[in-house]
C-alpha positions as CSV (number, residue, x, y, z in Angstrom):
1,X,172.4,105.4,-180.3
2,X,176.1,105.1,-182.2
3,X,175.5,102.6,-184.8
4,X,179.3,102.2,-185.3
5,X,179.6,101.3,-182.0
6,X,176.8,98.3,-182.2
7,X,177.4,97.8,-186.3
8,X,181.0,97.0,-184.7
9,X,180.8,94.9,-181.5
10,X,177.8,93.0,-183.2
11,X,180.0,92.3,-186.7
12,X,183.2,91.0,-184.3
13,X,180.5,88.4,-182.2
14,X,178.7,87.7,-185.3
15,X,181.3,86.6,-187.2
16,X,182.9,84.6,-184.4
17,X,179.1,82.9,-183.6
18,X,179.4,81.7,-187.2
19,X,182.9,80.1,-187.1
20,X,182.0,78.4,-184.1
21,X,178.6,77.0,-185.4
22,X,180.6,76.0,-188.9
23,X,182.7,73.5,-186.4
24,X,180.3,72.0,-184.0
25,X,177.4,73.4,-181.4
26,X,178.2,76.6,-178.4
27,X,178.2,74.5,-176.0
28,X,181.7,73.2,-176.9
29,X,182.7,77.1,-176.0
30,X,181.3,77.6,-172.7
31,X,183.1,76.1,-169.6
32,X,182.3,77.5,-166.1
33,X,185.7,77.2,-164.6
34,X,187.2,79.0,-167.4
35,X,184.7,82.1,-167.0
36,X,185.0,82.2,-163.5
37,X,188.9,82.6,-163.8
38,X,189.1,84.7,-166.4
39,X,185.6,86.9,-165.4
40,X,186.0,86.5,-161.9
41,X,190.5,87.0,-161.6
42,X,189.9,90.0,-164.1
43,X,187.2,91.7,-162.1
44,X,189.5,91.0,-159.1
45,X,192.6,92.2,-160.5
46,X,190.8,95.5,-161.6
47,X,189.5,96.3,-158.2
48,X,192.6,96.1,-156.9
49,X,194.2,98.5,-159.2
50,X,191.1,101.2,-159.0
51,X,188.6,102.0,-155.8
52,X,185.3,100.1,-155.9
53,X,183.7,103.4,-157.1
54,X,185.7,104.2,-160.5
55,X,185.2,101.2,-161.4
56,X,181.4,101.5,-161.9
57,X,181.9,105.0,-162.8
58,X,183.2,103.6,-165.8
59,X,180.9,101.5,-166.6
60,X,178.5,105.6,-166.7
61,X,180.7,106.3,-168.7
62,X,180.9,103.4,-171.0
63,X,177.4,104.2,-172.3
64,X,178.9,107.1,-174.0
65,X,179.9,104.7,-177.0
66,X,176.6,103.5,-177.4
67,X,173.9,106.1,-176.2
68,X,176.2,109.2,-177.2
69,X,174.6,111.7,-180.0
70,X,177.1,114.1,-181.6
71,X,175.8,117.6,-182.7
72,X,176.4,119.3,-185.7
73,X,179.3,121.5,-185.4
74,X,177.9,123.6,-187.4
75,X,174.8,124.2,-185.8
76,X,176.7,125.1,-182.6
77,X,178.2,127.8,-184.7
78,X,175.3,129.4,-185.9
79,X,173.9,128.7,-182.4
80,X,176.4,131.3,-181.5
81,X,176.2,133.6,-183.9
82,X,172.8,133.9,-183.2
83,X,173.2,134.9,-179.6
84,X,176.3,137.2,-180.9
85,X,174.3,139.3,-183.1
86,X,171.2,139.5,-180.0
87,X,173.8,140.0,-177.4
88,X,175.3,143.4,-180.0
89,X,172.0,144.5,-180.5
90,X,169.8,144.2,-177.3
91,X,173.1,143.5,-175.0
92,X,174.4,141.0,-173.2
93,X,171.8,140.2,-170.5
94,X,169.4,139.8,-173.8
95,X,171.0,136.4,-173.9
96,X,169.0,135.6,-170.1
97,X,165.8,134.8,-172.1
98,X,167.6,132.4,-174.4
99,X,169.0,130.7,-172.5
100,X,165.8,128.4,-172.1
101,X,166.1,127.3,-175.6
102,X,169.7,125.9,-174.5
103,X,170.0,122.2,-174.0
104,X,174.2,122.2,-173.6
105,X,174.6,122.5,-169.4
106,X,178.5,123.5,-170.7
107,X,177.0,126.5,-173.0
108,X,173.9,127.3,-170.5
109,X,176.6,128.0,-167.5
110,X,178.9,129.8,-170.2
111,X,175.9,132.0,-171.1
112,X,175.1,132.6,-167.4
113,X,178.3,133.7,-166.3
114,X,178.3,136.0,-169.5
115,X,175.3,137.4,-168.1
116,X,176.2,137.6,-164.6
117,X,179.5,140.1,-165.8
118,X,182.9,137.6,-165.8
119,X,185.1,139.1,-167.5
120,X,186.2,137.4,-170.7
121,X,189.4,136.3,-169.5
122,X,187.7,135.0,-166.3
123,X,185.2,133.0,-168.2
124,X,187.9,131.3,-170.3
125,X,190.0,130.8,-167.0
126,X,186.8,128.6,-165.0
127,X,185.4,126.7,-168.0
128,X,189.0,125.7,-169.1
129,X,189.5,124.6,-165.3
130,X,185.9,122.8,-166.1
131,X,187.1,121.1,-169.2
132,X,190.3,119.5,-167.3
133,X,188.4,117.8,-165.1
134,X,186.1,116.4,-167.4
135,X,189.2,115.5,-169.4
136,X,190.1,113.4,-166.5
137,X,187.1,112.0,-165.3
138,X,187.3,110.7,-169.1
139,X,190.8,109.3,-169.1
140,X,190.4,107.8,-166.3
141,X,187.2,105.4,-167.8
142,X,189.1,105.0,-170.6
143,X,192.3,103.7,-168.5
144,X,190.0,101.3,-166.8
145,X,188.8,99.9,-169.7
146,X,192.8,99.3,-171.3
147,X,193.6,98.2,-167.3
148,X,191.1,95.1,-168.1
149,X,192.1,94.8,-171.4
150,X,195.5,93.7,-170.0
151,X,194.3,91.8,-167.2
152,X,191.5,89.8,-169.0
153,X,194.6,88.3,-171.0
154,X,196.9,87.6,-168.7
155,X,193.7,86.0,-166.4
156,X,193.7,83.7,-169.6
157,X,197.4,82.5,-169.4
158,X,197.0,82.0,-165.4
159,X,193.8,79.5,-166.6
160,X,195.9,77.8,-169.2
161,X,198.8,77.0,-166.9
162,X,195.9,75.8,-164.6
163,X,194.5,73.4,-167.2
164,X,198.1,72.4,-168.4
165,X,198.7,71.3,-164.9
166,X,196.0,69.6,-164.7
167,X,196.3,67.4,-167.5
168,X,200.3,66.5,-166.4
169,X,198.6,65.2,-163.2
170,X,196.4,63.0,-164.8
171,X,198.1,61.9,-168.3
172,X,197.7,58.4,-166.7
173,X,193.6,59.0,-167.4
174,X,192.8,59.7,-170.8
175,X,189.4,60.6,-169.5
176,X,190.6,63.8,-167.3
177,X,192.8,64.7,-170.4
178,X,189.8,66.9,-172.4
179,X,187.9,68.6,-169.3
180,X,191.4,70.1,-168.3
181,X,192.2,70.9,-172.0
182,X,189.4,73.2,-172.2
183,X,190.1,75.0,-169.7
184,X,193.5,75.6,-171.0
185,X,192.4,76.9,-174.3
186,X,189.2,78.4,-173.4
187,X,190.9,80.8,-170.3
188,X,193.0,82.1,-173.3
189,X,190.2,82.6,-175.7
190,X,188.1,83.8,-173.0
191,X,190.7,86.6,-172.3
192,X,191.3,87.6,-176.0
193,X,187.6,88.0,-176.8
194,X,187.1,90.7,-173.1
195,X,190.7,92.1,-174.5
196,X,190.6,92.7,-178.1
197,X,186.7,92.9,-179.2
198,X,185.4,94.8,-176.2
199,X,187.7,96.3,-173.8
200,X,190.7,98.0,-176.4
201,X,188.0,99.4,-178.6
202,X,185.8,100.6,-176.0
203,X,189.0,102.8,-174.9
204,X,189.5,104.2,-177.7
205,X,186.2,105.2,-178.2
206,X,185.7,106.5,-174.9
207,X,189.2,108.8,-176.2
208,X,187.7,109.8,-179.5
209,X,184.0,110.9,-177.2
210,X,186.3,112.8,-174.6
211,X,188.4,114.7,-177.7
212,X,185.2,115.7,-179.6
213,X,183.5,116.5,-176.6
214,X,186.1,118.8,-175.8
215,X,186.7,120.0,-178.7
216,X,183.1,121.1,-179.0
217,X,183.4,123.0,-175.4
218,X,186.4,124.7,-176.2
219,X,184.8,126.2,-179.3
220,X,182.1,127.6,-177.2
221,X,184.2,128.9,-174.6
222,X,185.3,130.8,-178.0
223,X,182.0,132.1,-178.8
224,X,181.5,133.6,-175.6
225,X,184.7,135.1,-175.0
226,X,184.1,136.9,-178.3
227,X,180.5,137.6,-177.6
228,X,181.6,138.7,-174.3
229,X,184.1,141.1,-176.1
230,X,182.2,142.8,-178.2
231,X,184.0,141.3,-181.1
232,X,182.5,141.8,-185.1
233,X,180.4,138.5,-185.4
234,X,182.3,137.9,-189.0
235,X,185.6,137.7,-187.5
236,X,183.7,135.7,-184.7
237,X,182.7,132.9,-187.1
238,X,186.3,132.9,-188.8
239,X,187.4,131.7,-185.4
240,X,185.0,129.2,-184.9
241,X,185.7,127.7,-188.0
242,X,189.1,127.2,-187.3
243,X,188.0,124.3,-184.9
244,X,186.8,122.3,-187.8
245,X,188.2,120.9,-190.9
246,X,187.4,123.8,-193.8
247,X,185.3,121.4,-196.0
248,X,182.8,121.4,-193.0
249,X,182.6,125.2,-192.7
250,X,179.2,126.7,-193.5
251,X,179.3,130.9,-193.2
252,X,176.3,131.9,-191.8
253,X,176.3,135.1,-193.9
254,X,176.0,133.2,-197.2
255,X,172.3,132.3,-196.5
């Protein structure tokens, strides 16, 4: 679970629960025609723009920001290193019978190819063609999420002019004047709240996951190419380590 990602989204509804109880009860705040607009013409808008099946794609995708667990950098590097110094001593096709203790699919196909011969070049040629498509799959949840971001306000502004109408027809009825007020204001507030608490962060989250992630799988297609290579495990970790900021780097020949 991210705790950012909850500590965040729970502070933002918190904090608005409270305003909105210092000034009268919830109920004030909920008004069915203004979801349905603003839920309904977003949801609407955004299957329009994107097929039926992206859409719920990127709601999979979605769970990265709360469910995702980030791993140590660091102990991907010793990770590595380990298999380096097996794969120099016992060969490469030693690294078969570790790969069981591999939970990464990304490093458990990058160790298979190894083992199955790919050249080095080769291996850094499929996995990179690998990591672009993830890269897209990615971008293309986030973009959802920044497609309803835009939508869910302008959803909002198509309920106000609603409401505003509505109360020019009926000035005449004092009566008519508050119903149709609220759903003016509310279509609006509805529309910010989807935009600017859920929807914009969420995308940038989902950006931030996708970087790291790939970050993390273009260091190991790193590791293998140099395992693959033969190369001395000490210049190895040196260019590991230049994926990550030098405060973080831990040599694994100090301990």
């Amino acid at each position: 679970m991210d705790l950012s990602t909850v500590i965040g989204i729970g502070a933002a509804f918190g904090l608005m629960l409270m305003a909105i109880l210092q000034g009268g009860p919830l109920s004030i705040f909920i008004n069915v025609p203004s979801l349905l607009i603003v839920f309904g013409g977003t949801f609407g808008n955004t299957l329009v723009h994107y097929p039926f099946g992206d859409v719920f794609d990127a709601i999979n995708v979605a769970k990265k920001t709360f469910l995702h667990k980030e791993r140590p950098i660091n102990d991907l590097i010793a990770q590595l290193m380990e298999f380096a110094n097996k794969a120099r001593k016992e060969g490469i096709l030693a690294l078969q019978g570790a790969m069981d203790s591999v939970d990464d699919a990304f490093l458990k196909k990058a160790m298979q190819m190894a083992v199955d011969g790919q050249e080095p070049e080769t291996l850094r040629a499929m996995l990179n063609t690998e990591i672009e498509y993830i890269q897209m799959r990615h971008g293309k949840g986030a973009d959802i999420f920044l497609a309803i971001a835009a939508y869910a306000p302008a959803m909002g502004m198509v309920g106000t002019l609603i409401g505003l109408v509505q109360m020019l027809q009926t000035m005449d009825d004092p009566a008519s004047i508050g119903p149709a007020m609220a759903v003016a204001l509310l279509t609006t507030f509805y529309g910010a709240v989807i935009a600017n608490v859920f929807c914009s962060p969420m995308a940038g989250k989902l950006k931030n996951r996708s970087a790291a992630e790939v970050l993390t799988k273009m260091l190991i297609i790193e590791g293998m190419q140099s395992i693959l290579s033969g190369e001395n495990p000490r210049i190895m970790e040196q260019k590991l380590h230049a994926f990550i900021a030098p405060k973080l780097r831990q040599s694994t020949f100090n301990k």
